[in-house]
Structures are given as structure tokens and as C-alpha cells.
C-alpha angles and dihedrals in degrees: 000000000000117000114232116217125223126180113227107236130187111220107186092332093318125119111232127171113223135174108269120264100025121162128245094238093048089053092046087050093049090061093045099230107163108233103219089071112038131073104215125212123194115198081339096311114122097230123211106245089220085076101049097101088055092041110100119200118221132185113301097014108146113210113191117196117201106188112198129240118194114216134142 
């Protein structure tokens, strides 16, 4: 039986498992956040969204996900 591998990820506190080697942008997308209104911070690096499709996650990354709310 051949053992599958999975990375342990955190997602806003929360513990996910995930493929290695994931990128950043599939795992946004599998979560479905929308971009245009998140900052994204990577092991407490806020990371350039242009970037997301090149960023590999590896076991024990945090990702944090701020979405942001207008108001006045």
C-alpha cells in the first residue's frame, strides 16, 4: 500500500492538510477567498500576490488572511 504524503499546514489559526509543494494561489483558490480583497501573509511575511503562482508551501507554514471591510 503506498503511503500518500500530505504537508500540515495553519490557515488563520486553523490546521489543514494539503499536497507538498502546493502553491500559495492553488490553495487560495481552493478556499475560495476572493484576492481583491485579502492581504496575505506567509510565516509572518506579507507576501505580493503577484507571486502566489511561484510560492511553495511546505509542513508547518502559517498563512494568515486578513479580508478587508470598508466603513467610515
Amino acid at each position: 500500500m503506498k503511503k500518500i504524503n500530505k504537508a500540515k499546514i495553519k490557515i488563520n489559526g486553523k490546521k489543514c492538510l494539503i499536497n507538498p509543494k502546493m502553491t500559495l494561489k492553488k490553495v487560495i483558490t481552493r478556499f475560495k477567498i476572493p484576492l481583491d480583497k485579502v492581504a496575505i501573509e506567509l510565516n509572518e511575511n506579507i507576501i505580493d500576490k503577484k507571486k502566489l503562482n511561484k510560492i511553495k508551501l511546505n509542513d508547518k507554514d502559517k498563512i494568515e488572511i486578513v479580508h478587508f471591510i470598508g466603513g467610515g
